[in-house]
LUMZA-248090 format. One record per residue (C-alpha): residue number from 1; residue in one letter; x, y, z. Coordinates in pm, 1 decimal. Layout:
+-----+------+----------+----------+----------+
| seq | type |        u |        v |        w |
+-----+------+----------+----------+----------+
| NUM |    a |        X |        Y |        Z |
...
+-----+------+----------+----------+----------+
//
This chain:
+-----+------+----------+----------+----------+
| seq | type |        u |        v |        w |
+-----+------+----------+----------+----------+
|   1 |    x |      0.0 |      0.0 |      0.0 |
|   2 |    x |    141.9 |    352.6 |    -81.9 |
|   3 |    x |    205.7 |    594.6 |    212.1 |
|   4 |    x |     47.4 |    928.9 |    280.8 |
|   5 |    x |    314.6 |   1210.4 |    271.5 |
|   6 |    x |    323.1 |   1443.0 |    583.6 |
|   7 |    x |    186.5 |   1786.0 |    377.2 |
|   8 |    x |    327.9 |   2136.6 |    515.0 |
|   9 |    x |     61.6 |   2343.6 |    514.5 |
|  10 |    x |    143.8 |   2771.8 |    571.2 |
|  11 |    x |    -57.5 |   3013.3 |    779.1 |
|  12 |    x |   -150.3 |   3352.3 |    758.1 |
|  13 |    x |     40.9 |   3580.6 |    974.7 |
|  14 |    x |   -243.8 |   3725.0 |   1159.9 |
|  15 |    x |   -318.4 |   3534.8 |   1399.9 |
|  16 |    x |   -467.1 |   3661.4 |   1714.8 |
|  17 |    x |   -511.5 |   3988.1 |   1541.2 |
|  18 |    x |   -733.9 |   3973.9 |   1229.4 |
|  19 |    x |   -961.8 |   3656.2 |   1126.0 |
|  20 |    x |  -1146.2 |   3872.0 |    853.5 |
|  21 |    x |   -877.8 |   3926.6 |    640.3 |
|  22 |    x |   -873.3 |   3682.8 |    239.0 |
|  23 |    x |   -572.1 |   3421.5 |    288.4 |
|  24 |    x |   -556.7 |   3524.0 |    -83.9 |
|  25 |    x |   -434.4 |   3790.4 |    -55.6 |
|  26 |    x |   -134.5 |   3606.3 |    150.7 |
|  27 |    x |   -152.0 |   3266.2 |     60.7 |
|  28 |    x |    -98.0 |   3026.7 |   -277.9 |
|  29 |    x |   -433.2 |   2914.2 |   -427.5 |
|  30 |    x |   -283.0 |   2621.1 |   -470.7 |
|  31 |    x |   -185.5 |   2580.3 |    -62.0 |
|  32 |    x |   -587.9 |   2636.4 |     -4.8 |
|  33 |    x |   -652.6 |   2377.1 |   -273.4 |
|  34 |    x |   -472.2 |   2136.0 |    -96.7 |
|  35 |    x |   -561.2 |   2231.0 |    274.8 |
|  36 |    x |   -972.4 |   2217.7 |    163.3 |
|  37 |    x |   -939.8 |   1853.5 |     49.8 |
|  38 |    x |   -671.6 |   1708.9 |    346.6 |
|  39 |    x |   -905.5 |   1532.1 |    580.6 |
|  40 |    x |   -604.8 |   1499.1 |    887.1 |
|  41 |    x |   -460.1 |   1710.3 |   1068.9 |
|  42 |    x |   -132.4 |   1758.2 |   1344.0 |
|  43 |    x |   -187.3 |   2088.9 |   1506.1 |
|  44 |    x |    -40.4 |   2284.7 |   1786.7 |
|  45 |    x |   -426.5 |   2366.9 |   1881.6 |
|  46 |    x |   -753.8 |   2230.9 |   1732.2 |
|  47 |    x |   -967.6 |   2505.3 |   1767.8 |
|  48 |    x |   -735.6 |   2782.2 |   1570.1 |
|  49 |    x |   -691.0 |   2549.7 |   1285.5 |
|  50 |    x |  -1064.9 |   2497.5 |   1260.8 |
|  51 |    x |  -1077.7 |   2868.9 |   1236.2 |
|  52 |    x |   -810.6 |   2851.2 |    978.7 |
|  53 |    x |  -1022.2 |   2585.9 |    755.4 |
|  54 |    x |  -1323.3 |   2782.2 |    813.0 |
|  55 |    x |  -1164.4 |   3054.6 |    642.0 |
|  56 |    x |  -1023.0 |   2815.7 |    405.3 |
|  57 |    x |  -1372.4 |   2675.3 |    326.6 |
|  58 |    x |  -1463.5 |   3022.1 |    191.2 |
|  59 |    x |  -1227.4 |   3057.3 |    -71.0 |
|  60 |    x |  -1239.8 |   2617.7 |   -140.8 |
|  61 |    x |  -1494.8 |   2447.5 |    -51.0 |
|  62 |    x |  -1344.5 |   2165.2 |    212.8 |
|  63 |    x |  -1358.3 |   1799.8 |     92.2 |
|  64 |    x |  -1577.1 |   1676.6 |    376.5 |
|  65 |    x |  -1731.0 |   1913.5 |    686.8 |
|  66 |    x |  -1499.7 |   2055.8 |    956.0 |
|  67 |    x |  -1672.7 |   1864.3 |   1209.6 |
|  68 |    x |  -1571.6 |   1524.0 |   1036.4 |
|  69 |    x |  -1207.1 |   1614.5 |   1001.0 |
|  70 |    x |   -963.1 |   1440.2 |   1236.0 |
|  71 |    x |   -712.1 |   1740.3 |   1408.7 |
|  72 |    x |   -491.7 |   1602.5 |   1662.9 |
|  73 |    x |   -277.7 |   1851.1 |   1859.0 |
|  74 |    x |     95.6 |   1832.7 |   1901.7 |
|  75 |    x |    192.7 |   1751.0 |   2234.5 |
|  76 |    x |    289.5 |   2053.5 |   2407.8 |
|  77 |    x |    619.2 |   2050.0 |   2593.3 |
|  78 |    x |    668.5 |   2095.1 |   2943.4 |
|  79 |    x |    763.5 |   2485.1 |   3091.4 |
|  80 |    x |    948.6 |   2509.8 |   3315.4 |
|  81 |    x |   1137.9 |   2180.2 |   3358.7 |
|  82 |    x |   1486.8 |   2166.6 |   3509.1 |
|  83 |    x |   1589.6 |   1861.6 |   3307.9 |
|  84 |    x |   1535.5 |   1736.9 |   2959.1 |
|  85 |    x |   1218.5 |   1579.9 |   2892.2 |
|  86 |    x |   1199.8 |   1255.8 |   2728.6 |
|  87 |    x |   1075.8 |   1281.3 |   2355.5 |
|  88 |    x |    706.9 |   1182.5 |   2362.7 |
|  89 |    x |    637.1 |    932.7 |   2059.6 |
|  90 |    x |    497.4 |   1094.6 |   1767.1 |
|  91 |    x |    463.0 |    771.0 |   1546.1 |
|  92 |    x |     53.4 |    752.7 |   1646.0 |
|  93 |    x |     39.6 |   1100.2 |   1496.3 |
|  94 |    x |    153.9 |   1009.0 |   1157.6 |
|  95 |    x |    -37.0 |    662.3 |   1173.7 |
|  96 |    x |   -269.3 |    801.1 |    905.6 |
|  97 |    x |     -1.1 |    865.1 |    639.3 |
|  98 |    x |    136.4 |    515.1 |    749.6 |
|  99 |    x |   -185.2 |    412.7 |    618.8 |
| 100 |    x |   -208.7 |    589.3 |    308.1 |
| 101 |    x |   -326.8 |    925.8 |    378.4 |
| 102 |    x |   -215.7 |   1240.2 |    331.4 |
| 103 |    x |   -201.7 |   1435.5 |    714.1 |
| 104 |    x |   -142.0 |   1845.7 |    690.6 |
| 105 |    x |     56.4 |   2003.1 |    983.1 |
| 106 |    x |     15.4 |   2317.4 |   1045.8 |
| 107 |    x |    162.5 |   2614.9 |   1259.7 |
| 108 |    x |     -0.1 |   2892.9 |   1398.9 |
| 109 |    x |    130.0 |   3111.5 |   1205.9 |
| 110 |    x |    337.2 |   3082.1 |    903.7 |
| 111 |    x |    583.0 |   2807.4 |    780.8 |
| 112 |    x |    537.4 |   2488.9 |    965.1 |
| 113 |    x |    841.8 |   2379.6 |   1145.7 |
| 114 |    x |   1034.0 |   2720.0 |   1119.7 |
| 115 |    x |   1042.0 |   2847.5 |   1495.5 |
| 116 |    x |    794.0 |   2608.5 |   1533.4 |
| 117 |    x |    735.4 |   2273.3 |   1740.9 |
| 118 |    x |    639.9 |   2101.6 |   1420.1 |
| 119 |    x |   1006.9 |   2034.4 |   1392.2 |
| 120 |    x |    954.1 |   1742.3 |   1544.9 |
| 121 |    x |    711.2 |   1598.8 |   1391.4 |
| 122 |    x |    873.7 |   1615.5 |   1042.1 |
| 123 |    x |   1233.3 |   1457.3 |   1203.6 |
| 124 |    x |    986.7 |   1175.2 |   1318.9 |
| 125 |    x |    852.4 |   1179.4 |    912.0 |
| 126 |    x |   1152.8 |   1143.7 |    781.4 |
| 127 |    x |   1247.4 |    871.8 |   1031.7 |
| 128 |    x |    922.9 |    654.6 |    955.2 |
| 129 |    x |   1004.7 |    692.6 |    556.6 |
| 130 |    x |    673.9 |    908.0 |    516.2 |
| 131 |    x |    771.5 |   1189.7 |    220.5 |
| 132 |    x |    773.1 |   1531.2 |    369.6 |
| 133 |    x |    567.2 |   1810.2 |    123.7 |
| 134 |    x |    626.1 |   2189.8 |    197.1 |
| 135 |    x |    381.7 |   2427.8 |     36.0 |
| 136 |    x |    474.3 |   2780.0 |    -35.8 |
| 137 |    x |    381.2 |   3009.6 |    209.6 |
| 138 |    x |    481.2 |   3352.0 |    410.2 |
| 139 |    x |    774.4 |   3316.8 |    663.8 |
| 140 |    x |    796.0 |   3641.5 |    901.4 |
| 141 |    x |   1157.6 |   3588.5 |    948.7 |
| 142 |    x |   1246.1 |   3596.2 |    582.7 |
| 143 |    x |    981.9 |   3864.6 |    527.1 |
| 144 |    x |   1157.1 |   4081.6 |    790.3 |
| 145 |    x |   1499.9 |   3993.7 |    659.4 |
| 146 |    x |   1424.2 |   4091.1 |    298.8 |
| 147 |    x |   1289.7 |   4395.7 |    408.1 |
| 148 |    x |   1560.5 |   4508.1 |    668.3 |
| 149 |    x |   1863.3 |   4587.0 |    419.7 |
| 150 |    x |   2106.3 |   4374.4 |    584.4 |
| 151 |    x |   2315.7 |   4088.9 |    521.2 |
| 152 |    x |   2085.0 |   3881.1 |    309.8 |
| 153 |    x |   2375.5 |   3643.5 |    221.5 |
| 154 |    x |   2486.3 |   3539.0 |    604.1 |
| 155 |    x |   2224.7 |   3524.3 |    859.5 |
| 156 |    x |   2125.8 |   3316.3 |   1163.0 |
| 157 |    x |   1799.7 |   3270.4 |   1317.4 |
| 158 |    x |   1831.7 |   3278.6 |   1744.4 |
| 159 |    x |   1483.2 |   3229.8 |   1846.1 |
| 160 |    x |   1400.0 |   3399.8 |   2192.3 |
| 161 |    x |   1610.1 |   3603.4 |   2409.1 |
| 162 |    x |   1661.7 |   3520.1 |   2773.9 |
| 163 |    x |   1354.7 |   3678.8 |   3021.4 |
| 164 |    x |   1627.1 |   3750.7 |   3321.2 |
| 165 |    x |   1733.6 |   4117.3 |   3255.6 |
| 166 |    x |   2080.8 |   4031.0 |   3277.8 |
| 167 |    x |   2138.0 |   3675.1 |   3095.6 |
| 168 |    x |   1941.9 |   3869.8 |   2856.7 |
| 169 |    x |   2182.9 |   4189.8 |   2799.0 |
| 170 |    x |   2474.4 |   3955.3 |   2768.3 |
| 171 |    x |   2323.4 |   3734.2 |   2504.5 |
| 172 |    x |   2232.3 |   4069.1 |   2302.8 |
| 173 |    x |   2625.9 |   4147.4 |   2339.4 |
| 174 |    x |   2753.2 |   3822.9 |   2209.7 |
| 175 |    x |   2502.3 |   3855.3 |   1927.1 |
| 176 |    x |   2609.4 |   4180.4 |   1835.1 |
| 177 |    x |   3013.9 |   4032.4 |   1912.9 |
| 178 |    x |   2925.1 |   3761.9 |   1655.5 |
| 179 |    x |   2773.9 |   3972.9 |   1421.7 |
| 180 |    x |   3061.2 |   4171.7 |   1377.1 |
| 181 |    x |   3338.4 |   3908.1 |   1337.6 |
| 182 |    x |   3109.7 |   3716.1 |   1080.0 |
| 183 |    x |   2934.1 |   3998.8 |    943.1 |
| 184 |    x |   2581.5 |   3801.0 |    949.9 |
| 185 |    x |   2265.8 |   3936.0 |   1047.2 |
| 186 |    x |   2146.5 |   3787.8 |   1372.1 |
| 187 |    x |   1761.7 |   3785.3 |   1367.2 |
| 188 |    x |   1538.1 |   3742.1 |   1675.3 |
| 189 |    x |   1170.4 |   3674.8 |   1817.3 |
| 190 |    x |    985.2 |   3817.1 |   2110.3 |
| 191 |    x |    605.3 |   3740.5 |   2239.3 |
| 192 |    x |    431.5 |   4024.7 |   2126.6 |
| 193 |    x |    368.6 |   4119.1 |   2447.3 |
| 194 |    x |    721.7 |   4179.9 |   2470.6 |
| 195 |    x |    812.0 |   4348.8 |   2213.7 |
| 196 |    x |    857.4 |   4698.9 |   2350.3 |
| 197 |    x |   1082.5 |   4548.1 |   2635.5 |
| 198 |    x |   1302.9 |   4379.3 |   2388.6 |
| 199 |    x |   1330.3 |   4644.2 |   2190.4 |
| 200 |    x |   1426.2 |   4862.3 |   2487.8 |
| 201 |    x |   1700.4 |   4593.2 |   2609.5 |
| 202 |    x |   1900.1 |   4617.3 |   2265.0 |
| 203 |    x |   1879.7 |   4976.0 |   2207.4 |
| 204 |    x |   2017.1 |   4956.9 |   2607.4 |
| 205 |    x |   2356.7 |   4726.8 |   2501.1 |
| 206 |    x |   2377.4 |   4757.8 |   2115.3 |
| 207 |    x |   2657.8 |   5006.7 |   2056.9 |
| 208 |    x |   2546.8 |   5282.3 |   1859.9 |
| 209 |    x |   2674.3 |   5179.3 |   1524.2 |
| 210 |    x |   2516.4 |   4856.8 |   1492.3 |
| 211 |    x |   2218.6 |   4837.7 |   1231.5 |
| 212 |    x |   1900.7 |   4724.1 |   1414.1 |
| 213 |    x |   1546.7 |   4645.9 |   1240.5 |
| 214 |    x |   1212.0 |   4573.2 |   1324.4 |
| 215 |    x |    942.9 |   4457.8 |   1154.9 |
| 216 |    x |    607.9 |   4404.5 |   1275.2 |
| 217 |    x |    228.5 |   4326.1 |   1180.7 |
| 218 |    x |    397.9 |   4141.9 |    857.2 |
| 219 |    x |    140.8 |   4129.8 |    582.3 |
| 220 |    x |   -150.5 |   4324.0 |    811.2 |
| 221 |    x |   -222.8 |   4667.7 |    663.3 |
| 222 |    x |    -82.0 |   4842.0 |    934.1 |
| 223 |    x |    252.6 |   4604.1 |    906.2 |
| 224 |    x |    581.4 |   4848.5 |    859.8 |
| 225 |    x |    954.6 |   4744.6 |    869.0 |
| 226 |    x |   1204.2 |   5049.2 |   1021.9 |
| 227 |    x |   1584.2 |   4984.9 |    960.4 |
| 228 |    x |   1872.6 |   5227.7 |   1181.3 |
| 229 |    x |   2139.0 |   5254.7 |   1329.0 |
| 230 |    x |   2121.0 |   5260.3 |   1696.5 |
| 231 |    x |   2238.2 |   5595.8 |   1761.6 |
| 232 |    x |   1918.6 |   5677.1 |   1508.9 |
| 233 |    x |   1704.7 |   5446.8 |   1681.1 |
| 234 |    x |   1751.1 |   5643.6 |   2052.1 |
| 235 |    x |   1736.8 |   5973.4 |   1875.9 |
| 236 |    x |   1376.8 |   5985.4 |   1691.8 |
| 237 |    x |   1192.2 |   5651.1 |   1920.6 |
| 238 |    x |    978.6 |   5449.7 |   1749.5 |
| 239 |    x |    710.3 |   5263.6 |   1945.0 |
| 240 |    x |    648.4 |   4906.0 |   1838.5 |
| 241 |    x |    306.4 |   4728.4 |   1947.0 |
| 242 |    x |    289.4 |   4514.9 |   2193.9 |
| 243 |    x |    -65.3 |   4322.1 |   2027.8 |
| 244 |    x |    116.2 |   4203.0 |   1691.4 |
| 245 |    x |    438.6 |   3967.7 |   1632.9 |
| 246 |    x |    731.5 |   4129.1 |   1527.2 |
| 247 |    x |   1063.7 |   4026.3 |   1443.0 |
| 248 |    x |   1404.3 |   4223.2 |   1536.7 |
| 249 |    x |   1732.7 |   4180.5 |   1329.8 |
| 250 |    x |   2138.6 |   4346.1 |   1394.1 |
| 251 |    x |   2376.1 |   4338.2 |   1247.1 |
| 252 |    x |   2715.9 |   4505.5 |   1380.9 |
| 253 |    x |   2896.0 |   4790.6 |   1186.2 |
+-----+------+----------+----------+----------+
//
């Protein structure tokens, strides 16, 4: 019997801010061809990607009704823990595409598996021999990296700064240190929430001729990307909201 592939399905970048808006207008037709007529799903929550096919539904009509669909969520990984927890197994996940289905994972926002805990599903994919499918999509990180004007050609992706004040000012400095020996763009997440703090720790222990750039509200009408140095960036403020994802990128002088 042939296998079911394990099908990357993008998001819209709104989430949490703006259900109303056409995925058309930021998604493939072809990615909402696919997602109407997938009938399982790995998700890192049910109800959101019910909202997502709902949406989808509009624009393609889905294969079978939402409520028959089977969405199973990831399983979410423990906060807090001192010590390594041991990898939970994901095999029952992907049983379907063991028996000949086609199963969609899909993020929250954007690219499955890119800052994402989808990751681990797709290792466990590959490891099963189920083919792996990425559909074209929007990535906020590469979005904000186009859009910054820096180092296109040498960048890393860190993921989330420390919380602790301090732990988090040093990791900002070796970023920046790193930056400048390599000369590649260091790029970084916050919880929205966070945003304005994180933007106030780098502009705190980024020297003042190091590039910084934000972007935030990707694809959302109000979404704007602001690239300065430092020195700039203390001179004329800019606030960044604290209700929409945005991503922050250096990149040392």
């Amino acid at each position: 019997m042939t296998q079911g592939r394990l099908i990357l399905v993008p998001n819209s970048l709104d989430f949490g801010v703006s259900a109303d808006g056409d995925l058309q207008d930021v998604l493939p037709l072809g990615a909402l061809r696919t997602a109407a007529r997938l009938t399982h799903w790995v998700a890192e929550n049910a109800k959101t990607t019910r909202a997502f096919l709902k949406r989808v539904d509009a624009i393609v009509p889905l294969a079978q009704p939402l409520q028959g669909l089977s969405i199973v969520e990831l399983p979410r990984p423990q906060k807090g823990a001192r010590q390594a927890a041991v990898a939970p197994d994901l095999k029952p996940l992907l049983q379907a595409a063991l028996d000949g289905v086609d199963v969609g994972l899909i993020s929250e926002a954007g690219l499955p598996a890119i800052a994402d805990p989808g990751a681990a599903l797709v290792q466990a994919a590959h490891a099963l021999g189920i083919a792996v499918l990425p559909l074209s999509g929007p990535s906020s990180l590469l979005m904000a990296l186009g859009a910054s004007g820096l180092n296109g050609q040498s960048f890393a992706f860190v993921g989330y700064l420390p919380v602790d004040g301090g732990e988090r000012g040093q990791r900002i400095r070796d970023l920046e240190a790193l930056s400048k020996r390599a000369q590649q763009t260091q790029i970084m997440i916050e919880t929205p929430y966070r945003n304005e703090a994180l933007l106030g720790a780098l502009l705190s222990h980024l020297r003042g001729d190091t590039w910084l750039s934000v972007s935030s509200g990707l694809t959302l009408p109000t979404g704007w990307t602001h690239t300065a140095r430092v020195s700039a960036w203390k001179g004329a403020p800019r606030a960044v909201s604290n209700d929409v994802p945005a991503v922050f990128s250096l990149l040392a002088g």
